[in-house]
C-alpha positions in Angstrom: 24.3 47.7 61.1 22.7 46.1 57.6 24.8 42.8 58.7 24.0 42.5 62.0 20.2 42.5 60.8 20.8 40.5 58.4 22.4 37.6 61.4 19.0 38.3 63.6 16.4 37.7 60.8 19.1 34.6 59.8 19.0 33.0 63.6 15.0 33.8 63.9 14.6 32.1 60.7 17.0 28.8 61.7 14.8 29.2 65.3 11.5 28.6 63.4 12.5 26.1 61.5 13.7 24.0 64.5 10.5 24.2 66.1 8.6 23.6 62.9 10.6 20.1 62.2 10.1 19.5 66.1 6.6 19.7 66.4 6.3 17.5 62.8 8.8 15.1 64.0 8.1 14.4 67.9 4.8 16.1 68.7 1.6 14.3 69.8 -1.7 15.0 69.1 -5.0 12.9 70.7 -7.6 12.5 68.2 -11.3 11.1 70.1 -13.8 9.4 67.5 -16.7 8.0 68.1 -17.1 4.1 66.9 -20.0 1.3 67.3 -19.0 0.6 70.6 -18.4 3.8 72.4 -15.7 6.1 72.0 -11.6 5.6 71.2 -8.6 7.4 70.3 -6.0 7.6 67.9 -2.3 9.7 68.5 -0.8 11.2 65.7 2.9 12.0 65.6 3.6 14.4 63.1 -0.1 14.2 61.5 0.6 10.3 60.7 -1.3 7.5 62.9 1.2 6.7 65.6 -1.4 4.3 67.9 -4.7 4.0 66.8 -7.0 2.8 70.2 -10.8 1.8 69.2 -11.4 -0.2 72.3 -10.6 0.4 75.8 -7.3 -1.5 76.2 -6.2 -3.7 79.0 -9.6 -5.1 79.9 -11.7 -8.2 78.6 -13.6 -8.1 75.3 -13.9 -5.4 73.3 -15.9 -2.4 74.7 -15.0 1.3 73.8 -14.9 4.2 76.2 -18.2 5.4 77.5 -17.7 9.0 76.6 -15.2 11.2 74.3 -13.6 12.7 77.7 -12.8 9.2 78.7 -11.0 8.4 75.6 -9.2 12.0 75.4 -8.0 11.4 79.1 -6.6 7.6 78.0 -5.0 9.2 75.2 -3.4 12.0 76.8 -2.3 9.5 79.4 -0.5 7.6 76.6 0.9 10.6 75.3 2.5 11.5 78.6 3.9 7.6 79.4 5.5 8.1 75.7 7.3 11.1 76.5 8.6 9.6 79.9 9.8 7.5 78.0 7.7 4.1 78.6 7.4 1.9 75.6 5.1 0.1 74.7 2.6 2.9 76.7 0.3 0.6 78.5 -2.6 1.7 80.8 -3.2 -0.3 83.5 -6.3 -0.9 85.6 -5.5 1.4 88.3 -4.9 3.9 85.6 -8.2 3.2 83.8 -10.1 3.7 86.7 -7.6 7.3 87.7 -9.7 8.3 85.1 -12.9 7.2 85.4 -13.5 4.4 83.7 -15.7 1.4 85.1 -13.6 -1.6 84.3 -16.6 -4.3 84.6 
């Protein structure tokens, strides 16, 4: 009984340790700051500064998101196009404005 106790705690252990180097290694996380021109994001991988984005990309000159839920919605769109697999992540127009930003 002591041993098979002893294997449990053992796998639970090993199980929490998986997800702890998972989420270190491959997890995203959107970071919104505010900047001179507006509002950009950064994703982290792992706490680390995996794409930092102070401007809204794909457009003309360099203008940053009109509001902080703007910028989170880019990012998390980013986020998602990374872990489909698409490299380099780029938004497009149609995806800009899918979230509601006014491309001038």
């Amino acid at each position: 009984m002591r041993n098979k106790r002893i294997w449990w705690l053992l796998g639970i252990l090993i199980l929490l340790a998986g997800v702890y180097y998972w989420r270190m290694t491959y997890a995203f996380e959107v970071r919104v700051f505010e900047t001179t021109k507006g509002w950009g994001y950064q994703i982290e991988q792992g706490g680390k500064p995996f794409i930092h984005q102070p401007i809204i990309p794909g457009i003309v000159g360099e203008q940053g998101f009109a509001t902080a839920e703007q910028a989170q919605k880019a990012g998390d769109l980013v986020v998602e196009k990374i872990k489909n697999g698409q490299f380099p992540p780029s938004l497009t127009t149609e995806d800009l404005k899918g979230i509601g930003v006014e491309i001038p």
